[in-house]
DSSP file (Angstrom, degrees, kcal/mol; ACC not computed):
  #  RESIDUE AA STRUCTURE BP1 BP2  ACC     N-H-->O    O-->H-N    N-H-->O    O-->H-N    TCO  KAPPA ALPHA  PHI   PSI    X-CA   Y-CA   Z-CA
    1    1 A X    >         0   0    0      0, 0.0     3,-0.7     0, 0.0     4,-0.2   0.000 360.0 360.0 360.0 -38.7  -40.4   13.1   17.0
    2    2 A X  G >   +     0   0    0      1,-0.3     3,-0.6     2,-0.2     4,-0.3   0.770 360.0  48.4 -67.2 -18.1  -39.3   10.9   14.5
    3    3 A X  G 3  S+     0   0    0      1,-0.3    -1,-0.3     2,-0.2     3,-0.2   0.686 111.9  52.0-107.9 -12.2  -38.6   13.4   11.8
    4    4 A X  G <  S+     0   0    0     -3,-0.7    -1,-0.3     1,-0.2    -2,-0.2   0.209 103.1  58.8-101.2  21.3  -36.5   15.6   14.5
    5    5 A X  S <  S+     0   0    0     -3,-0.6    -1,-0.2    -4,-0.2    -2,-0.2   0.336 104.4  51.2-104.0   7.0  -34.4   12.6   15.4
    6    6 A X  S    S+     0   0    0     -4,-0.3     2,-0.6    -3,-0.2    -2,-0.1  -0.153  81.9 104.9-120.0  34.6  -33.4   12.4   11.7
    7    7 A X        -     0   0    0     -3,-0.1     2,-0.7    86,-0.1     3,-0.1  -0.999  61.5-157.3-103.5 107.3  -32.3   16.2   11.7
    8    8 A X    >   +     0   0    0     -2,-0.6     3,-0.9     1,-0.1     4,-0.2  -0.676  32.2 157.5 -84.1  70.1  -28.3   15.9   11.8
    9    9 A X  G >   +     0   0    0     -2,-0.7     3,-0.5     1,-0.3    -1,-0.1   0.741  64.2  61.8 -67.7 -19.8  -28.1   19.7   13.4
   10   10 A X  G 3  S+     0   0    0      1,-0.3    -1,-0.3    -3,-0.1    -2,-0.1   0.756  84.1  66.7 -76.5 -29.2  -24.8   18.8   14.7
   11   11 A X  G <  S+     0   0    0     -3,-0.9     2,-0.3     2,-0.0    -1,-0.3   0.480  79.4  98.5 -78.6  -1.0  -23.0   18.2   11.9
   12   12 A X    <   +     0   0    0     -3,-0.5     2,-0.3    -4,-0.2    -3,-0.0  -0.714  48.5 169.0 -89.2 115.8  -23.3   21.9   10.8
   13   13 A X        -     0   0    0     -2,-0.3     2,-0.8     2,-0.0    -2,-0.0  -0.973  37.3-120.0-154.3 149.2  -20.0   24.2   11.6
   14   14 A X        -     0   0    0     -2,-0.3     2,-0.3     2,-0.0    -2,-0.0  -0.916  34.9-172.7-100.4 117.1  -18.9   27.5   10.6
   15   15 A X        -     0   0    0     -2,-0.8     2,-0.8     0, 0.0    -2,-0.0  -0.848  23.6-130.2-121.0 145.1  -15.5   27.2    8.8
   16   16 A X        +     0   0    0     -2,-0.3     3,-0.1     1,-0.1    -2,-0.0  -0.821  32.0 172.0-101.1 116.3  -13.4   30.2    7.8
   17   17 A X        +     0   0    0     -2,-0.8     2,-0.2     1,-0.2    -1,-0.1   0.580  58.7   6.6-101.4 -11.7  -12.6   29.6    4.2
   18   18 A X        -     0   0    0      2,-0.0     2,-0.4     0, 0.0    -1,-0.2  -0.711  56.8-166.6 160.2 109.5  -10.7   32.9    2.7
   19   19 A X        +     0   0    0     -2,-0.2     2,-0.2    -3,-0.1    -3,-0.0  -0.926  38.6  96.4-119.8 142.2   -9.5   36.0    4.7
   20   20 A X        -     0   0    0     -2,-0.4    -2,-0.0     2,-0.0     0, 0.0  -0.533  63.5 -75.8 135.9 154.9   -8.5   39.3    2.6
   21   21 A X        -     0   0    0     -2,-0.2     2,-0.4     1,-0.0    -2,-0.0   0.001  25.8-158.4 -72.9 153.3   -9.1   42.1    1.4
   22   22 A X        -     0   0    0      2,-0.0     2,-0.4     0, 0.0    -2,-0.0  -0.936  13.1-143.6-132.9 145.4  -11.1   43.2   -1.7
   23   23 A X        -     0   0    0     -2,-0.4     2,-0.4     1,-0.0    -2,-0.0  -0.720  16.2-170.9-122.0 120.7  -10.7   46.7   -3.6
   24   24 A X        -     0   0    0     -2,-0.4     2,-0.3     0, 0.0    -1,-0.0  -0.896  23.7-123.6-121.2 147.0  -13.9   48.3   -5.0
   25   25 A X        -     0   0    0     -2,-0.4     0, 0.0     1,-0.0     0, 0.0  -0.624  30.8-123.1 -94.0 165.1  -13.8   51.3   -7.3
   26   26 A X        +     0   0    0     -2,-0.3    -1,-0.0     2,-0.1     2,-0.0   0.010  68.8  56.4 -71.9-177.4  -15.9   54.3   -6.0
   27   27 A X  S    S-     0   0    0      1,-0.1     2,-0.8     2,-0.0    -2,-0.0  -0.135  97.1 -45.3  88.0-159.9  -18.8   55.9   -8.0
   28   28 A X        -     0   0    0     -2,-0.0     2,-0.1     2,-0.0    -1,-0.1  -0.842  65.3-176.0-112.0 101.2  -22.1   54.4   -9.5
   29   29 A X        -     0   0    0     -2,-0.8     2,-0.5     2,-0.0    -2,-0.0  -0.266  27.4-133.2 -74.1 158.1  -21.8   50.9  -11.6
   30   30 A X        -     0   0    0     -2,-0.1     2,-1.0     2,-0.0    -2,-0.0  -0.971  16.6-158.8-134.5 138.8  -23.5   48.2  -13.8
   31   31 A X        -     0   0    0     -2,-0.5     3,-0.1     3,-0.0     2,-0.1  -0.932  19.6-125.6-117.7 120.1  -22.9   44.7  -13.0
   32   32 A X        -     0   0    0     -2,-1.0     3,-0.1     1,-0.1    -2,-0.0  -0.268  35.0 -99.5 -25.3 117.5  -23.6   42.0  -16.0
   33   33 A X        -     0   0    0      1,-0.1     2,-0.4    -2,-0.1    -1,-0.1   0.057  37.6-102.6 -41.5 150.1  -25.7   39.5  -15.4
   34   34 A X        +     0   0    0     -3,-0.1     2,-0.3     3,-0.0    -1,-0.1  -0.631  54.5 177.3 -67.4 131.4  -24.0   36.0  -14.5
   35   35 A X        -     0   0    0     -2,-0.4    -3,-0.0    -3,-0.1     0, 0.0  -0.909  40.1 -66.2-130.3-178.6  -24.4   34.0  -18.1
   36   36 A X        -     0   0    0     -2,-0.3     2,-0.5     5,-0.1     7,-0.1  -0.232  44.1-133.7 -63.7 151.7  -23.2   30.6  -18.8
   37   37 A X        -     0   0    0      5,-0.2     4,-0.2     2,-0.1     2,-0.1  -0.830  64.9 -12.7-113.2 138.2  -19.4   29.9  -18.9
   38   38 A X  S    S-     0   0    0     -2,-0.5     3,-0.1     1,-0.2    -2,-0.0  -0.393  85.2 -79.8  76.0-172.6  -18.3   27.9  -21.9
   39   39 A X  S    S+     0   0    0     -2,-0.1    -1,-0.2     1,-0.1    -2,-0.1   0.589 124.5  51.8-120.0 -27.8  -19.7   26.2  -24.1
   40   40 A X  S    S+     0   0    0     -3,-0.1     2,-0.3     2,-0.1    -2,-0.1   0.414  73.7 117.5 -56.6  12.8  -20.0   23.0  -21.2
   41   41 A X        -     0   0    0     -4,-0.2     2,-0.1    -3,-0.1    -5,-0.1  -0.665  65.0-127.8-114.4 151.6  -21.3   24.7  -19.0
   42   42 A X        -     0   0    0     -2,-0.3    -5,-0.2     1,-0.1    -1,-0.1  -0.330   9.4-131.1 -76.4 141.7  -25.1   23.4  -18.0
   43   43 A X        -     0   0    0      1,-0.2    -1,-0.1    -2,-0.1     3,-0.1  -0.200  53.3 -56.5 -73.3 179.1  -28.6   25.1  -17.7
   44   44 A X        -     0   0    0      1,-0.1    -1,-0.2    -2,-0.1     2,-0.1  -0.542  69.5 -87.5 -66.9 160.0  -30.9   24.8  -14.8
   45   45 A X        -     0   0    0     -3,-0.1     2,-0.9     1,-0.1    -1,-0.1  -0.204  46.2-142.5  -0.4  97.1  -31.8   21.7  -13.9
   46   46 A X        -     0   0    0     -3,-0.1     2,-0.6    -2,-0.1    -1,-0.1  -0.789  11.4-160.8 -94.2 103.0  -35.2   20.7  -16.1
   47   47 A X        -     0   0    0     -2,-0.9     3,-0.1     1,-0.1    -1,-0.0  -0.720  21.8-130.1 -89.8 128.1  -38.0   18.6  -14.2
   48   48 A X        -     0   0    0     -2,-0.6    -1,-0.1     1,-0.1    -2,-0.0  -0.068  25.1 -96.5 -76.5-176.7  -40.0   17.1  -16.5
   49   49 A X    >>  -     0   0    0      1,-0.1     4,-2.0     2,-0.0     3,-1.0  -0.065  26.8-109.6 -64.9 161.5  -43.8   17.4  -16.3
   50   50 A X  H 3> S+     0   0    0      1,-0.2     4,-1.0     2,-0.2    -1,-0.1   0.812 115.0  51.7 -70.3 -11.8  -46.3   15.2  -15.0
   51   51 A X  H 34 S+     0   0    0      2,-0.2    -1,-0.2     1,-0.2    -3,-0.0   0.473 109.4  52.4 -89.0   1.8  -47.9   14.0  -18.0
   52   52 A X  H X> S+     0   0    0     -3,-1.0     3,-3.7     2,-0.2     4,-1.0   0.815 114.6  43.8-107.2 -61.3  -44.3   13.0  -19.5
   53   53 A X  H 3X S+     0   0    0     -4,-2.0     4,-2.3     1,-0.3     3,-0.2   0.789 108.7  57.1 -67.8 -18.1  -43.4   10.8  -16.2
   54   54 A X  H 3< S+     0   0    0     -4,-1.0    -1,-0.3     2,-0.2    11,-0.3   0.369 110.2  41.6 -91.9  -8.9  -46.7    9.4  -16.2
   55   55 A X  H <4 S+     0   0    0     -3,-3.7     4,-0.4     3,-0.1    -2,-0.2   0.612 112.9  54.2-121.1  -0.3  -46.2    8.0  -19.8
   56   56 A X  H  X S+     0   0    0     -4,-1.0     4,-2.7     2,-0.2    -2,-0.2   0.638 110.2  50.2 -71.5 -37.8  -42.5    7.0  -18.8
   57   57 A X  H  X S+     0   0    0     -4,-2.3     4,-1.4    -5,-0.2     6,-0.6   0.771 112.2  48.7 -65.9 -17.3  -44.2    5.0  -15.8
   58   58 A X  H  4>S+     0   0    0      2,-0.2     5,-0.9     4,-0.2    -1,-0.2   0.842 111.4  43.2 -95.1 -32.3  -46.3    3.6  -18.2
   59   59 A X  H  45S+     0   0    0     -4,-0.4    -2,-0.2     3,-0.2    -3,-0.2   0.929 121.6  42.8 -79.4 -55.3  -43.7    2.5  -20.9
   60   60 A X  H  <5S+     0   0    0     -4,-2.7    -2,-0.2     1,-0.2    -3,-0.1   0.606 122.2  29.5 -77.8   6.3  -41.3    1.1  -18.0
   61   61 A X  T  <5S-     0   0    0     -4,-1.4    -1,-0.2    -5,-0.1    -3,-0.2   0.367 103.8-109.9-123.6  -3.4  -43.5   -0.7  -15.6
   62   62 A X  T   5 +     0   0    0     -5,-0.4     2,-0.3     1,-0.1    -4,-0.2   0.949  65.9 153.0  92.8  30.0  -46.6   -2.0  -17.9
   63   63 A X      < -     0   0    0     -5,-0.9     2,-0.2    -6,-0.6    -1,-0.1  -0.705  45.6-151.7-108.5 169.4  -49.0    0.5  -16.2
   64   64 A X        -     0   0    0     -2,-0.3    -9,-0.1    -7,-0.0    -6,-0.0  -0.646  25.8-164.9-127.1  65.0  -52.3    2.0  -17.7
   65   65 A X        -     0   0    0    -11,-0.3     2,-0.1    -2,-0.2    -2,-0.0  -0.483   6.5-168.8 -54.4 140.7  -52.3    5.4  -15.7
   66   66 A X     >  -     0   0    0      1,-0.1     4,-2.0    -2,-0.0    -1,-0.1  -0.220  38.2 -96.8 -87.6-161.4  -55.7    7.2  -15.9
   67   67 A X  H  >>S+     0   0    0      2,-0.2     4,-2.7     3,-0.1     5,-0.5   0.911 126.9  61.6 -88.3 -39.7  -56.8   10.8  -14.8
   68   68 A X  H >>5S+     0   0    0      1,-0.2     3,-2.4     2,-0.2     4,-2.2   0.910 107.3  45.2 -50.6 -67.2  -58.0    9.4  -11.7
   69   69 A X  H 3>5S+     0   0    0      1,-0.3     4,-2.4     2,-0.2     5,-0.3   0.908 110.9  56.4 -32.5 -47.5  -54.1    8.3  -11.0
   70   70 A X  H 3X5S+     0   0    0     -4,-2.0     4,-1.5     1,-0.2    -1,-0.3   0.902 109.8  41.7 -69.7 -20.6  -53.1   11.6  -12.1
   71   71 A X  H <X5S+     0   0    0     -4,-2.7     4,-1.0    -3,-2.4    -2,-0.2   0.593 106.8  57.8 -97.6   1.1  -55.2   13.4   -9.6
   72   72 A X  H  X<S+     0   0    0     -4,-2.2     4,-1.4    -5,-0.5     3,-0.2   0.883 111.3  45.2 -79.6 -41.9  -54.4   11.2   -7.1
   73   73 A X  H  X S+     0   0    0     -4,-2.4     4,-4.4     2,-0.2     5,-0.2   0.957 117.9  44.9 -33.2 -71.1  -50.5   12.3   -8.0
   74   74 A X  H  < S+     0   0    0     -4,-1.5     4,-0.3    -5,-0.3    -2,-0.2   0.573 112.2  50.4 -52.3 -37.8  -51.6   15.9   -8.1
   75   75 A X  H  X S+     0   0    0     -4,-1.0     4,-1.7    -3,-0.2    -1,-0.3   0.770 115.8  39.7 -49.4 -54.4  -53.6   15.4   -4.9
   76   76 A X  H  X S+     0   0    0     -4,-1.4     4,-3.7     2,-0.2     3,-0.3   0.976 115.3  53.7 -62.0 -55.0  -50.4   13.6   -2.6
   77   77 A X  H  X S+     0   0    0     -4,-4.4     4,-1.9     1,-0.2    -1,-0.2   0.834 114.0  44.2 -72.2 -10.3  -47.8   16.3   -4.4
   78   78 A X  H  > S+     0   0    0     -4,-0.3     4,-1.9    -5,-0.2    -1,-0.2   0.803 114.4  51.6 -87.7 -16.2  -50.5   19.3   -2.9
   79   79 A X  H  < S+     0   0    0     -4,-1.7    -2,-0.2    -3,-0.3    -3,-0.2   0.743 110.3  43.6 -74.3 -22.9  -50.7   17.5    0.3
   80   80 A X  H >< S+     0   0    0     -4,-3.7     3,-0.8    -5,-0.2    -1,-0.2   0.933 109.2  53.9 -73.2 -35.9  -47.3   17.4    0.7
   81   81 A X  H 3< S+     0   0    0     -4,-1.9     6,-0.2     1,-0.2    -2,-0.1   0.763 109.2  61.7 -48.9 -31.0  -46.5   21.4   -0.5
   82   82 A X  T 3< S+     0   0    0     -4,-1.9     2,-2.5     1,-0.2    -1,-0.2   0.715  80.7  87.4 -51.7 -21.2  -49.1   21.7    2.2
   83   83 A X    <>  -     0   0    0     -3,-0.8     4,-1.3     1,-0.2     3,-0.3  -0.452  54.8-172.0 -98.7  69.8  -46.8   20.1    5.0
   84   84 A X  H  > S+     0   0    0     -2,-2.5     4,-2.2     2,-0.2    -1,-0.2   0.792  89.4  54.8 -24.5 -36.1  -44.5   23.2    6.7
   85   85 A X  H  > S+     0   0    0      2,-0.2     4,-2.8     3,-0.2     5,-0.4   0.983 110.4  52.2 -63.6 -66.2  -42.1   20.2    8.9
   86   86 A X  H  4 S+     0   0    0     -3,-0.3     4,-0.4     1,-0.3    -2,-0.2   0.862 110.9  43.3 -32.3 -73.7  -41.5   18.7    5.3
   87   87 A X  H >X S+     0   0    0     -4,-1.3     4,-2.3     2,-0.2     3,-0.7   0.871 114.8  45.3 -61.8 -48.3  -40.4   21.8    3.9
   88   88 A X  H 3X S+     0   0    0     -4,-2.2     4,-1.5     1,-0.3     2,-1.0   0.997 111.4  51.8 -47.1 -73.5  -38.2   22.8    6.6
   89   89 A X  H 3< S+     0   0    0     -4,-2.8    -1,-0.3     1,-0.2    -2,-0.2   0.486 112.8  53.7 -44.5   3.0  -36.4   19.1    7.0
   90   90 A X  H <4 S+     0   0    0     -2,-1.0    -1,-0.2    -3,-0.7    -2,-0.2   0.717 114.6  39.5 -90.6 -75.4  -36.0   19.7    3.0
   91   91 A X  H  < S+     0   0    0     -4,-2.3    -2,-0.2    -3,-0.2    -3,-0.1   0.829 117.9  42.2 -32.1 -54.9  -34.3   23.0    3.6
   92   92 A X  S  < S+     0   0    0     -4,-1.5    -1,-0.2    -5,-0.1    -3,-0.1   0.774 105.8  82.6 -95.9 -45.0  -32.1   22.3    6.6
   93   93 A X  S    S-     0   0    0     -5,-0.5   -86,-0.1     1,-0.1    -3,-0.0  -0.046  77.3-105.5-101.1-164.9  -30.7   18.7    5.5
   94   94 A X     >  -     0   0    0      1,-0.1     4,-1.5    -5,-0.0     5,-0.2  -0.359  47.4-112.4 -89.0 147.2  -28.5   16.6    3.7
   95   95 A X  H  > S+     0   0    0      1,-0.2     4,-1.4     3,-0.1     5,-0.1   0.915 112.2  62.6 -60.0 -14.8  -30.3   15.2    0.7
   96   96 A X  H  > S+     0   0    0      2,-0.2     4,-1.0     1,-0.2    -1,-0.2   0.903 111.8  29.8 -81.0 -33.5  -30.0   11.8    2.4
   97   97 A X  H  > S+     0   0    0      2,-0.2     4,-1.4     1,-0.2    -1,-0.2   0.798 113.1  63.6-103.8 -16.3  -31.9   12.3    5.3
   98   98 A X  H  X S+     0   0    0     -4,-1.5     4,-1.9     2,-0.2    -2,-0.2   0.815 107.4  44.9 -35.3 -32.7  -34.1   14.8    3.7
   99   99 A X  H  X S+     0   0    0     -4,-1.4     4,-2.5    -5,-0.2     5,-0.5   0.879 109.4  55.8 -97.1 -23.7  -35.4   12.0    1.4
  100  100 A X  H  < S+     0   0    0     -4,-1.0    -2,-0.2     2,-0.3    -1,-0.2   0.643 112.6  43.0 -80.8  -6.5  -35.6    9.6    4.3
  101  101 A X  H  X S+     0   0    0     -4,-1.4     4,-3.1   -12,-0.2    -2,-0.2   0.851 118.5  45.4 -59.0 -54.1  -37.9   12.2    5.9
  102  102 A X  H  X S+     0   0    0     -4,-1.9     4,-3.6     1,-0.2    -2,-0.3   0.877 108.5  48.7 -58.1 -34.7  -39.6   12.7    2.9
  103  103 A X  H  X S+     0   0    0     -4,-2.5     4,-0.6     1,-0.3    -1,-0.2   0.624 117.2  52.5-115.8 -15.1  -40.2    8.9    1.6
  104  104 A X  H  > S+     0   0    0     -5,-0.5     4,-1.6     3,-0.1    -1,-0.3   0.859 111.8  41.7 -89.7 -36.6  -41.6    8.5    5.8
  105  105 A X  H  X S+     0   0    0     -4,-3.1     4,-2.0     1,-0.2    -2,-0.2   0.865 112.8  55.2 -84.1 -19.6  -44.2   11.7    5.6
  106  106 A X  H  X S+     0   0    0     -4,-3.6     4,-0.9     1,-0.2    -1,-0.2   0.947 115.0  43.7 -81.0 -15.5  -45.5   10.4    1.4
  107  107 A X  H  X S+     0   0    0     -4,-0.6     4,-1.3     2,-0.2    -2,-0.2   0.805 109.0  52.6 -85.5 -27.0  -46.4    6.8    3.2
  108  108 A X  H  < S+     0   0    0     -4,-1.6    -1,-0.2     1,-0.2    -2,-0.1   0.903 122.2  35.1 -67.6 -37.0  -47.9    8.6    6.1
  109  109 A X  H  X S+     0   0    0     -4,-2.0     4,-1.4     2,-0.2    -2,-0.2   0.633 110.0  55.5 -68.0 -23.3  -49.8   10.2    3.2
  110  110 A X  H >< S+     0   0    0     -4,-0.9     3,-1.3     2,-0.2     2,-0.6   0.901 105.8  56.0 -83.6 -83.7  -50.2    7.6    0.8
  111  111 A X  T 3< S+     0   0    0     -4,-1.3    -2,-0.2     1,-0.2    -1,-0.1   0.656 106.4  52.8 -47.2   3.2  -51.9    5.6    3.8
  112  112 A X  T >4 S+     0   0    0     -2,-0.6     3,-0.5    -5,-0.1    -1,-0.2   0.947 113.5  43.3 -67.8 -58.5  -54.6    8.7    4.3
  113  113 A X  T <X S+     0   0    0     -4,-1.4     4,-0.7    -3,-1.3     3,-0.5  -0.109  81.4 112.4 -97.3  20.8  -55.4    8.6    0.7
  114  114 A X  T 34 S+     0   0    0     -4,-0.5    -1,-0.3     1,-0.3     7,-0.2   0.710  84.3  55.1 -66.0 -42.4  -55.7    4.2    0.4
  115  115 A X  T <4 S+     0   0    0     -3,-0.5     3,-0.4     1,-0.2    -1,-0.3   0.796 100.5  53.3 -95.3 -19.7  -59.1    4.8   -0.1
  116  116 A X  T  4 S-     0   0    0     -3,-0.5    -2,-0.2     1,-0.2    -1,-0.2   0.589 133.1  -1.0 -31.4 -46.3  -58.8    7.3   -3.2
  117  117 A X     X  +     0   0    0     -4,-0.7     4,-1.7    -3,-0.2    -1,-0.2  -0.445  67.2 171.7-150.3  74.6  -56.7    5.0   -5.3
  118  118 A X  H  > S+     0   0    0     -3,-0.4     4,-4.5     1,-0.2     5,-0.3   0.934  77.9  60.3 -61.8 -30.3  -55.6    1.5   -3.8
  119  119 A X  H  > S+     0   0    0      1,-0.2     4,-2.3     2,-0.2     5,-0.3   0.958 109.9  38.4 -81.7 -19.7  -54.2    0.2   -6.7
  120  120 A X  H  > S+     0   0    0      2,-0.2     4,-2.7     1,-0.2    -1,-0.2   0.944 112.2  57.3 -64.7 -27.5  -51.7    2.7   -6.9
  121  121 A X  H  < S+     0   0    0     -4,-1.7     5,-0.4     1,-0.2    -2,-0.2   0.936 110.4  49.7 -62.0 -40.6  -51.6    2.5   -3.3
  122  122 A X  H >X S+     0   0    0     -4,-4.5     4,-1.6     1,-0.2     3,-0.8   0.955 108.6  51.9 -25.8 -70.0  -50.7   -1.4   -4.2
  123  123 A X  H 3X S+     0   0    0     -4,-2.3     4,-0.8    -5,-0.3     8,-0.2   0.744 107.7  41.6 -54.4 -40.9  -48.4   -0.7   -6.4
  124  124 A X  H 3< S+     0   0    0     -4,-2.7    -1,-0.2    -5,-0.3    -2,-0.1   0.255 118.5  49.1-101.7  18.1  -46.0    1.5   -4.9
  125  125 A X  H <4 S+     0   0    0     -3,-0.8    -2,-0.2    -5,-0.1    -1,-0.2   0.338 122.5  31.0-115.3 -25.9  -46.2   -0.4   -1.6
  126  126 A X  H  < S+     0   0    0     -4,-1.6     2,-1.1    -5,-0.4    -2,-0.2   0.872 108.7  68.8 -98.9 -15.9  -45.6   -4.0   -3.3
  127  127 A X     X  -     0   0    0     -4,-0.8     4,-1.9    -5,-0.3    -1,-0.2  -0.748  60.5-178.2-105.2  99.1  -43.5   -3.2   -6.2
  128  128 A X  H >> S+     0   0    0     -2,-1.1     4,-3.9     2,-0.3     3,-0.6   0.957  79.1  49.1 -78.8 -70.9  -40.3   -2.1   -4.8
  129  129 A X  H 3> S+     0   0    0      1,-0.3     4,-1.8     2,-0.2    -1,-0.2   0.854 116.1  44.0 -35.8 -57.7  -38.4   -1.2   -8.0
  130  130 A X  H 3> S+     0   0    0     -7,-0.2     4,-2.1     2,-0.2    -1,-0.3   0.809 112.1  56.3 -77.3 -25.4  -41.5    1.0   -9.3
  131  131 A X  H <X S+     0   0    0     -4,-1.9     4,-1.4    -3,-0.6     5,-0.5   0.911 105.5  52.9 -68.9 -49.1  -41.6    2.5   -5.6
  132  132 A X  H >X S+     0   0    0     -4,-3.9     4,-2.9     1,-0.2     3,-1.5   0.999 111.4  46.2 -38.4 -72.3  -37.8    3.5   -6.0
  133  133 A X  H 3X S+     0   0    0     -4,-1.8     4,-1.4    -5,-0.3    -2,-0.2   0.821 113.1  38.7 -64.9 -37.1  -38.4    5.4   -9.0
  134  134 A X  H 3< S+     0   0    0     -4,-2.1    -1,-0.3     2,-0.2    -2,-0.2   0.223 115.4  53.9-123.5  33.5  -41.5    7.6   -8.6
  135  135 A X  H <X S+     0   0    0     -3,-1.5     4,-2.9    -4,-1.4     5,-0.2   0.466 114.5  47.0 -74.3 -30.9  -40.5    8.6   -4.6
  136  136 A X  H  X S+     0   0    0     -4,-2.9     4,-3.0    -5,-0.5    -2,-0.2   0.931 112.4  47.5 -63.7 -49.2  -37.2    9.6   -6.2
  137  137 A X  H  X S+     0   0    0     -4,-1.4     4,-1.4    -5,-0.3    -1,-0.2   0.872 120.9  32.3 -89.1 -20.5  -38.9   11.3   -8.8
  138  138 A X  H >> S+     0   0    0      2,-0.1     4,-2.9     1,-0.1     3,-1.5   0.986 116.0  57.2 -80.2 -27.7  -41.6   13.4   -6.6
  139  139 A X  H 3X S+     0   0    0     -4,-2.9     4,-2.9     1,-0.2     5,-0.2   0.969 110.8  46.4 -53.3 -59.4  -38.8   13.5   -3.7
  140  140 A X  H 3X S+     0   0    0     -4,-3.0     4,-1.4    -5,-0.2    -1,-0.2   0.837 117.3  46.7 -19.3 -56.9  -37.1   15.3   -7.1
  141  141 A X  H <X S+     0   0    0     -3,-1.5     4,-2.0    -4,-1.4     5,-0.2   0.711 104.2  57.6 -28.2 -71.9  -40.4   17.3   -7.4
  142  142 A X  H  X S+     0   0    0     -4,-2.9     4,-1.6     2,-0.2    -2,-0.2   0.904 109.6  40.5 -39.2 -75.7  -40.6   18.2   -4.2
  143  143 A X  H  X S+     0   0    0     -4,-2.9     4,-0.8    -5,-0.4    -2,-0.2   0.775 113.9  52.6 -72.2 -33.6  -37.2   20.0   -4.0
  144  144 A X  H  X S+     0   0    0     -4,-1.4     4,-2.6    -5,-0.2    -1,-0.2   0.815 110.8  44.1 -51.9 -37.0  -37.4   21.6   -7.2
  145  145 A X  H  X S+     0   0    0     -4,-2.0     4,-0.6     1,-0.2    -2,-0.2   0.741 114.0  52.7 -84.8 -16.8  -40.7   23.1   -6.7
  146  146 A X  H  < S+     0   0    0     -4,-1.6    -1,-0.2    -5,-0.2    -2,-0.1   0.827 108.4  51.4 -83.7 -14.1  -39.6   24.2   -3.1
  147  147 A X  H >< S+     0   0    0     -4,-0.8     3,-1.7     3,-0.1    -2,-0.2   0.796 110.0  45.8 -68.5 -52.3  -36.6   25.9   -4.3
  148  148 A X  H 3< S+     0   0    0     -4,-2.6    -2,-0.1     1,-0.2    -3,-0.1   0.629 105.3  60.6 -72.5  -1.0  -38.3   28.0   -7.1
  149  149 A X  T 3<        0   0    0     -4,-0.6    -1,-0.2     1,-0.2    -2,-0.1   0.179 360.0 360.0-103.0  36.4  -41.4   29.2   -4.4
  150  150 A X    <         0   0    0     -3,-1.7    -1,-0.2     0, 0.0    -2,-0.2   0.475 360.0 360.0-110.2 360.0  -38.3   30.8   -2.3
């Protein structure tokens, strides 16, 4: 219930943006690929890996991850792909209440898996600042890897 009272369906409206014609020539074509425009203009959107964030958590908070912490990461982020509601509330919403769906179904998860790693479980429930930063970064995670499996 909770995660379909934070579905804003309502807000959602069909607007007519640009009425007119367009003129196509007859016969058989090739269309160019789309490439970058300029020399500003950005590539996709890189997320880095786990072993890169895991040594960024480790330079800014003072941690000593192990492999057991990394499969406990790797364990949460397959329990989550697992989670069809997740991925639909992902799809369908705004990022702002999409992450406040997400950041309610990884503590519903985190508190499965309390007995797999409590001190991480510690950490990212008492340390507010380090809690910010790596739900933002699987919430990050999350949405990139659910964009590239459509």
């Amino acid at each position: 219930m909770e995660i379909q009272e934070n579905i804003d369906i309502d807000s959602y409206r069909i607007k007519h943006q640009w009425k007119g014609k367009i003129s196509l020539e007859r016969g058989n074509g090739k269309v160019a690929p789309q490439g970058l425009k300029g020399e500003h203009a950005t590539g996709p959107e890189i997320i880095e890996p786990l072993s890169q964030i895991i040594r960024e958590l480790n330079e800014r908070f003072g941690m000593d991850f192990s492999e057991e912490d990394r499969g406990f990461i790797e364990t949460l982020e397959a329990r989550l792909a697992e989670d069809p509601a997740l991925s639909a509330s992902i799809r369908v919403n705004s990022p702002e209440n999409a992450r406040l769906t997400f950041d309610y179904v990884v503590t519903d998860r985190l508190q499965d898996m309390v007995e797999t790693n409590f001190k991480l479980y510690k950490r990212i429930n008492d340390d507010r600042e380090f809690s910010n930063f790596f739900l933002g970064w699987l919430f990050d995670r999350f949405r990139k890897n659910l964009k590239d499996s459509e």
